[in-house]
C-alpha positions in Angstrom: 27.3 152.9 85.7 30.6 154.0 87.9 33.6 154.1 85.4 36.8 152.3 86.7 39.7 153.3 85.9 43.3 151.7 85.9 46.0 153.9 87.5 49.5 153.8 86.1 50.6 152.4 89.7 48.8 149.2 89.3 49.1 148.5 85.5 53.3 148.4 86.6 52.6 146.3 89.5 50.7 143.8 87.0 53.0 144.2 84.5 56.0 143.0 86.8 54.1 140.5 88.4 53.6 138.8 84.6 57.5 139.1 84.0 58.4 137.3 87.4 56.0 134.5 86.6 57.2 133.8 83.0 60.8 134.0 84.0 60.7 131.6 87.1 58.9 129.6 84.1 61.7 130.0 82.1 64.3 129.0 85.1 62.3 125.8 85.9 61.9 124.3 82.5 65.5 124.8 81.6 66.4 122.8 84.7 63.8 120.2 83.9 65.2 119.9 80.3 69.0 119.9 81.8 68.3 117.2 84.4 70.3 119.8 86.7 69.5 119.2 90.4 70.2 120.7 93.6 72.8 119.1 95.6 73.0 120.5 98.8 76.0 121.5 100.5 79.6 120.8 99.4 81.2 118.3 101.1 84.4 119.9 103.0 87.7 118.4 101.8 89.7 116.3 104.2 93.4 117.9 104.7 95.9 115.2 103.2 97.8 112.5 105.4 101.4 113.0 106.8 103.8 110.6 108.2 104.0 110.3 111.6 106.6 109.2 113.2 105.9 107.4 116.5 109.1 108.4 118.4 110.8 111.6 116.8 113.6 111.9 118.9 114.8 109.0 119.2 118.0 108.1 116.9 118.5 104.3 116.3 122.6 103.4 117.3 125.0 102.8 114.5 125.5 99.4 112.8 128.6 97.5 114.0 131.3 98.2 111.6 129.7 101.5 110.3 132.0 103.5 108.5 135.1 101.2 108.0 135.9 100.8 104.5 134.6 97.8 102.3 136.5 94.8 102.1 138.2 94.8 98.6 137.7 91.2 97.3 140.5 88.7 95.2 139.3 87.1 92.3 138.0 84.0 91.7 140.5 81.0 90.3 140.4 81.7 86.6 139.4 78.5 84.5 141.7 76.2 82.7 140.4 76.9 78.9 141.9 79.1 76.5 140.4 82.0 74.9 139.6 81.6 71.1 141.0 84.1 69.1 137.8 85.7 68.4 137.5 86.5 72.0 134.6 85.5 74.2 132.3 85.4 71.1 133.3 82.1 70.2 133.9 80.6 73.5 131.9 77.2 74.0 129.7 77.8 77.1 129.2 74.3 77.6 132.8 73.3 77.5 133.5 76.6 79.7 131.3 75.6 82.2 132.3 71.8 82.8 135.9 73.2 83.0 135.0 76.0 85.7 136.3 75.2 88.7 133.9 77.5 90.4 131.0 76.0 89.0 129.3 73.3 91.7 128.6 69.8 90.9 125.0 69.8 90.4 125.7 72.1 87.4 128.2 70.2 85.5 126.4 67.5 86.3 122.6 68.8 84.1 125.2 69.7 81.4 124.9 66.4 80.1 121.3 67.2 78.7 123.2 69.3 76.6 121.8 70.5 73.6 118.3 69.1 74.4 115.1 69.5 75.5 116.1 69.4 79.2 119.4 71.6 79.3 118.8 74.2 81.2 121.5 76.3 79.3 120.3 79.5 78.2 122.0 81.6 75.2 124.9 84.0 76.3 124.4 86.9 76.2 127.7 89.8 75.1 127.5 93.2 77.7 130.5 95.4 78.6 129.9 95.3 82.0 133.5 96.6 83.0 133.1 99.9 80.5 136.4 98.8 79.6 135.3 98.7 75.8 135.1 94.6 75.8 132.2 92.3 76.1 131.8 90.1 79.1 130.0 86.9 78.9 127.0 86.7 80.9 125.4 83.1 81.6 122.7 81.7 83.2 121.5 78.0 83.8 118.1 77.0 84.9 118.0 73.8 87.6 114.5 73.2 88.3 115.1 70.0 90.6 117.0 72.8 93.0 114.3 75.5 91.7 117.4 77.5 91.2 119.1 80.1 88.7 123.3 79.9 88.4 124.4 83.4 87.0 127.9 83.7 86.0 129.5 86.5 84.2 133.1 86.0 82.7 135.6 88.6 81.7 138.5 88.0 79.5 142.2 88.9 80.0 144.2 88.3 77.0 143.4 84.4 76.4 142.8 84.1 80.3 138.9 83.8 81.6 137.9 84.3 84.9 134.3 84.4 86.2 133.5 88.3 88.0 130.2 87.4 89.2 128.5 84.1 90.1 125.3 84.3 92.2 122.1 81.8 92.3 118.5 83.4 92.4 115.2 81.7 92.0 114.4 79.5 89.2 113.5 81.7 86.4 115.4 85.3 87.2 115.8 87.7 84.6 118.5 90.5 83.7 119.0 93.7 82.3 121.4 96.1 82.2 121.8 100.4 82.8 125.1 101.4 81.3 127.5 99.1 82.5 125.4 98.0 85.8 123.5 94.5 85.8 120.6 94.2 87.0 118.8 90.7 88.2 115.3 90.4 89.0 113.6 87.1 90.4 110.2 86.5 91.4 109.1 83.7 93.6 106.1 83.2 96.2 107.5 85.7 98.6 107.6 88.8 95.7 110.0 90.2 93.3 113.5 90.7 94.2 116.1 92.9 92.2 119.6 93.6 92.8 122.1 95.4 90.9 125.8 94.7 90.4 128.3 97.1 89.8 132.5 96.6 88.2 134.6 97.6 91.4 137.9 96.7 89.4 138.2 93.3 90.4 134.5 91.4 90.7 130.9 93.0 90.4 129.4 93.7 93.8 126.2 94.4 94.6 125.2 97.7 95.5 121.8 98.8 97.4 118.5 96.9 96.2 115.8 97.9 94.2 113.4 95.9 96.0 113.4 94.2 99.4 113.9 91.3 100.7 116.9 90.7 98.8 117.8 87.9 96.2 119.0 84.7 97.4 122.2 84.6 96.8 125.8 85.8 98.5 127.7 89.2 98.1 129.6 89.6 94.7 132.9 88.2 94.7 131.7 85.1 96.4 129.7 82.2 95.3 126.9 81.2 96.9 126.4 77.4 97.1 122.8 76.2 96.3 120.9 74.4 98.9 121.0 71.1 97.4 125.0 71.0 96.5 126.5 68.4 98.3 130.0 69.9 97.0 129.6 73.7 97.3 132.0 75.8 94.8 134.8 77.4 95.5 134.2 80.4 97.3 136.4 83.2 98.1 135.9 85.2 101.1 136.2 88.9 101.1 139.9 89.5 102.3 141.3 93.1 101.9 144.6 92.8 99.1 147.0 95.0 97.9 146.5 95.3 94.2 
């Protein structure tokens, strides 16, 4: 009977062959126990979007009136009450406001339905708005048959009171203040609108908007008169004074 005999040569080659078998074994059963699957190709990454701008050279002509000074503005007629001693603390809104001049018919007129259900008279609220160390009185009456907001904020000057700011937003605006800035926020069908009002040593203006379109309402130092006021109040146009 021939003898066969196994050479070193192909006992390595069988050897090998076993090893590659029982480690491609190994490899799929990991990934079949991982769930780990072959995705392909990456997908490239998309460079990220720029502005731009559909005619870069042109430059849009100055405003009218760009770069004259701001009007200054005189202050509004101060009202015909006297200051308690304990300062604006323990002033009567409701008396103040049916005595304010500047304050428009349709106002003085809901008044009546205060204290009650109906009045539309929110509590006053104590800020230094001036950063002149004293309070200012800050007060705001709802009117929903106008779906208007009347903001007024007085300043004392010894037993003298004077609104600084009086402005009407949309029923239901709220306030806030950063240091000795105000800050009014309305929102109505159209979005929210927020302007902020700044002491420029005589009334509080308002300087550049949070949010546009603006608030209804006129520039500080003026009052804007409600659409439904049939006798607007007092307003005082901006007029440049010595002070």
């Amino acid at each position: 009977m021939p003898v066969v005999r196994r050479t070193r040569t192909g006992a390595a080659a069988f050897r090998a062959a076993a090893a590659m078998a029982a480690g491609a074994w190994m490899l799929t059963g990991c990934a079949a126990e991982t769930g780990a699957r072959d995705g392909g190709v990456a997908p490239s990454l998309s460079p990220p979007v720029h502005a731009s701008p559909l005619w870069p050279q042109y430059e849009p002509p100055r405003p009218l009136g760009s770069g004259e000074p701001l009007p200054a503005y005189r202050p509004y007629p101060a009202v015909p009450i006297e200051v308690p001693v304990s300062g604006l603390r323990g002033m009567p809104v409701k008396k103040l406001l049916e005595r304010d001049p500047n304050v428009p018919p349709l106002v003085r007129a809901a008044l009546s339905n205060c204290p009650g259900a109906r009045c539309g008279l929110r509590s006053p609220v104590l800020r230094d708005l001036t950063g002149d160390g004293s309070d200012e009185l800050v007060v705001a009456f709802d009117e929903p048959s106008a779906s208007l907001t009347l903001l007024q904020v007085y300043r004392a000057s010894g037993r003298t009171v004077r609104p600084v700011l009086i402005t009407w937003g949309q029923l239901g605006l709220t306030g806030e203040t950063f240091g000795h800035d105000l800050v009014i926020t309305a929102a109505g069908h159209d979005g929210s609108f927020t302007t902020r009002y700044r002491w420029n040593g005589t009334v509080m203006t308002p300087g550049s908007p949070q949010d546009e379109p603006r608030p209804p309402g006129g520039r500080g130092g003026t009052a804007p008169v409600p659409p439904s006021t049939t006798n607007p109040p007092a307003a005082v146009p901006p007029t440049r004074t010595s002070r």
